[in-house]
C-alpha positions in Angstrom: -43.3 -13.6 5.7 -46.8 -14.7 5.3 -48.0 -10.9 4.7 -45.4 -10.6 2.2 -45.9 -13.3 0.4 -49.5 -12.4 -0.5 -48.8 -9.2 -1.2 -46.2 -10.7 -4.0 -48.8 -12.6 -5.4 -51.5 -9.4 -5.4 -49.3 -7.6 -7.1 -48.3 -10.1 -9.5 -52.2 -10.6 -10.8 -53.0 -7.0 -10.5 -50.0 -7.1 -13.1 -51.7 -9.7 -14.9 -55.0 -8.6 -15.0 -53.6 -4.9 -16.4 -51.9 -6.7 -19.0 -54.9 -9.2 -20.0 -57.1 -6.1 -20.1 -55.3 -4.5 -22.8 -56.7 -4.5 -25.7 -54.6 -6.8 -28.5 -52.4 -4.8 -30.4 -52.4 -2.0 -27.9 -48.3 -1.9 -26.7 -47.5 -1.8 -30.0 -46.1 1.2 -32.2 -48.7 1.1 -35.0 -51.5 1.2 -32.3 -49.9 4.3 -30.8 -49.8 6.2 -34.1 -53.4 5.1 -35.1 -54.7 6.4 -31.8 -52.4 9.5 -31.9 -55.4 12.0 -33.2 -58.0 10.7 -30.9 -55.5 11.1 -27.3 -54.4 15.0 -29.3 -58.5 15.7 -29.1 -59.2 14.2 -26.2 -56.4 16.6 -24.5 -57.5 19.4 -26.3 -61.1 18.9 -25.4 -60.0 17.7 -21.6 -56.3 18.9 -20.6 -56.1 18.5 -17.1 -57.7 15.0 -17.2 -55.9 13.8 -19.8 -52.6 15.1 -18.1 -53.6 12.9 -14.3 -54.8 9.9 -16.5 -51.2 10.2 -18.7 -49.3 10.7 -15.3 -51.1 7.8 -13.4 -50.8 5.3 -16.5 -47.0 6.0 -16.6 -47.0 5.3 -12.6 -48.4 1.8 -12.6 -46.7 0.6 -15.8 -43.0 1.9 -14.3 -44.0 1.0 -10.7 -45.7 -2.6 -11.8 -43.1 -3.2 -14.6 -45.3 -3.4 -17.3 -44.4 -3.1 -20.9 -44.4 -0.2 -22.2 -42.7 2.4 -20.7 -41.4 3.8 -24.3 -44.2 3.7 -26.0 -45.4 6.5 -23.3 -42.6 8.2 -23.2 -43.2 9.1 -26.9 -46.8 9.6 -26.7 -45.9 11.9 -24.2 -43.6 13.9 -26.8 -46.4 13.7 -29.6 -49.5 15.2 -27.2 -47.6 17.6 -24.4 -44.6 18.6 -26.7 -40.8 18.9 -25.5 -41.0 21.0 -22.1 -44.4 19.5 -20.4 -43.8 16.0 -22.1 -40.6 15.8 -20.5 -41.9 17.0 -17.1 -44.5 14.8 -16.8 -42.7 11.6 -18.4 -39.5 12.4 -15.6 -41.3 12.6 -12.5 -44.2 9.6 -13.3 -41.4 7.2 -14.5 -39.1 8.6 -11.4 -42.1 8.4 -9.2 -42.8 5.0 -10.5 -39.2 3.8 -10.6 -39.2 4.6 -7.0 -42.1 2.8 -6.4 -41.1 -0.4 -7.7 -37.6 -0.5 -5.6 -40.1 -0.2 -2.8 -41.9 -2.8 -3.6 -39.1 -5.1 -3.9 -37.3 -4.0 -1.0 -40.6 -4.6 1.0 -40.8 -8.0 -0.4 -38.1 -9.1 -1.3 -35.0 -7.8 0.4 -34.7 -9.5 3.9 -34.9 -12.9 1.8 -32.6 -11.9 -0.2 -30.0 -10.6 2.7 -30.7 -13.5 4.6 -30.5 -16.5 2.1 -27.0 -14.3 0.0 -25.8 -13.1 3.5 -21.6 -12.6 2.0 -22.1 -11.4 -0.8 -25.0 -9.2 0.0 -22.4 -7.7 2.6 -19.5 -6.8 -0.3 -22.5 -5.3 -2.3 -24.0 -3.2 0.8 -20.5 -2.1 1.2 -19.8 -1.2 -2.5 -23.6 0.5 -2.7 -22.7 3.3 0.3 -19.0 3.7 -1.0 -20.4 4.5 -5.2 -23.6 3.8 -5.1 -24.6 6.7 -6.7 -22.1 6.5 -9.2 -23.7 3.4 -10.4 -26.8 3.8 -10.5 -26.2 7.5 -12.6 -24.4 5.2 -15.0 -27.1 1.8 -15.2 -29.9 5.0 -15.6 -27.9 6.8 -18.3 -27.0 4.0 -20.2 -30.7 2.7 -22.0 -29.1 -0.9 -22.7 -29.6 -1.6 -19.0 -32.9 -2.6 -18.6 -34.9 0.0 -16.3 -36.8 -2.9 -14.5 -33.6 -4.8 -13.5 -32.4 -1.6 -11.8 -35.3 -1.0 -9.8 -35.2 -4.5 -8.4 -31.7 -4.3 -8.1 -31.3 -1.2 -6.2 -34.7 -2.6 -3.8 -32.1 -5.1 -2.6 -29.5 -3.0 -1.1 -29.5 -0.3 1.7 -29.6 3.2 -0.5 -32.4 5.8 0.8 -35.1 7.0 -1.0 -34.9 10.2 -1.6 -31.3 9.6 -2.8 -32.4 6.6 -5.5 -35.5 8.7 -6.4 -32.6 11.7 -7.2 -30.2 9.9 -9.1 -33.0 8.2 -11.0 -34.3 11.6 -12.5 -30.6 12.8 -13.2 -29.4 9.6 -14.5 -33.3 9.3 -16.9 -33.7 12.9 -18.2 -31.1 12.6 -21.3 -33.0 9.5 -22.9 -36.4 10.7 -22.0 -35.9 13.8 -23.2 -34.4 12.2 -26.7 -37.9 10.0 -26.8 -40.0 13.0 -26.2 -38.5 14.8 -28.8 -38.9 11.8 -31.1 -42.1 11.6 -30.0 -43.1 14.9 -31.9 -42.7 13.3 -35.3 -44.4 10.7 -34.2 -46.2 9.8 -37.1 -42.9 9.6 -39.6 -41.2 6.8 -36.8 -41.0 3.6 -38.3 -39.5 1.6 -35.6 -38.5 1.9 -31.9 -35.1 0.9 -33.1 -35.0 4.6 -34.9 -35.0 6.3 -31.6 -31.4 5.8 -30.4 -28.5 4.8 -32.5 -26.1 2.5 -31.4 -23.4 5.7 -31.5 -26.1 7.8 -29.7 -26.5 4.7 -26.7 -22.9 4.2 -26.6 -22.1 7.8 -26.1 -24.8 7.4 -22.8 -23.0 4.9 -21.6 -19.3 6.8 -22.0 -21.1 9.5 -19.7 -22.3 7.2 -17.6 -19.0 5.8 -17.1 -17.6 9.4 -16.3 -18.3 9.7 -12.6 -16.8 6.3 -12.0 -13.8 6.5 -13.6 -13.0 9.9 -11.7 -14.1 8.1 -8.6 -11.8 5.2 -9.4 -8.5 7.5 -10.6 -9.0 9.9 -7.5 -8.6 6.8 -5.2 -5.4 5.5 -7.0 -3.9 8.5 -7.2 -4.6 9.1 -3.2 -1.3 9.3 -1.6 
């Protein structure tokens, strides 16, 4: 536990230094749109670079849960457009989403089965009966915070390739609304603009889909 423990607390100043780094004002929407020409030059001038530094930027901050995630996601929108924005944002935040459950499993989730034991057991059991189901729904519905899901989902037995999956599925309907945002970047006054509380409860309704069916099929099971 030793090893693990000091890997926890590597990761946790690497996340520290990242964020101390930053220059002030830098995760914030008015920095984004001031530096919006300047990252649309430097991708003209540089494409593939600019498209490996974009993609391993979005990594760390989804796999290190750093702040700013959306801000990206839009930048994303305003310098790659809808089709290559979306591509790139999808697999970096599902790469780094995947990442991140990793990490936690690695660290955290033999403490965690140990020290909750029973009710670790009903959740284990719940996770291979619909796990997918709910994890489609906590990624399609934006309220749920995406770093709580990772860390979440680290705990429990689901595989890999499976989370990594249902991540992209569950992701690609918000990101793709945030890329496209992103293309008016400069007329967006506020973060809040991007989805409307119709807009995220209609996510959530769709999220909801798969386990309602799930739940009717078994009651109506003769």
């Amino acid at each position: 536990m030793g090893v693990r423990k000091g890997l926890f607390a590597l990761l946790i100043i690497m996340a520290g230094l990242l964020l101390y780094l930053l220059p002030p004002g830098t995760l914030s929407l008015s920095a984004l749109k001031h530096s919006q020409a300047e990252f649309a030059h430097w991708h003209a001038q540089q494409p593939v670079l600019a498209i490996v530094v974009f993609f391993g930027c979005y990594f760390l901050t989804a796999a290190f849960s750093i702040p700013g995630a959306t801000l990206l996601t839009l930048l994303g929108g305003a310098i790659f457009g809808l089709v290559q924005g979306t591509v790139l944002v999808a697999l970096a935040a599902t790469s780094g989403a995947t990442a991140a459950m990793l990490i936690s499993r690695y660290l955290l989730r033999d403490w965690v089965q140990r020290r909750f034991s029973r009710t670790m057991e009903k959740v284990n059991q719940g996770i291979q009966r619909d796990g997918g189901h709910y994890l489609f729904a906590l990624r399609l519905a934006p309220v749920f915070p995406f770093v709580l899901v990772n860390l979440l989902m680290g705990l429990t037995p689901m595989g890999v390739i499976r989370y990594a999956a249902i991540s992209l599925l569950g992701m690609l309907p918000a990101i793709m609304v945030y890329i496209n945002t992103g293309r008016q970047l400069s007329q967006l006054q506020s973060l809040g603009d991007i989805l409307s509380p119709g807009m995220m409860l209609m996510f959530a309704l769709l999220g909801l889909l798969p386990l309602a069916a799930r739940w009717l099929a078994r009651q109506t099971a003769p």
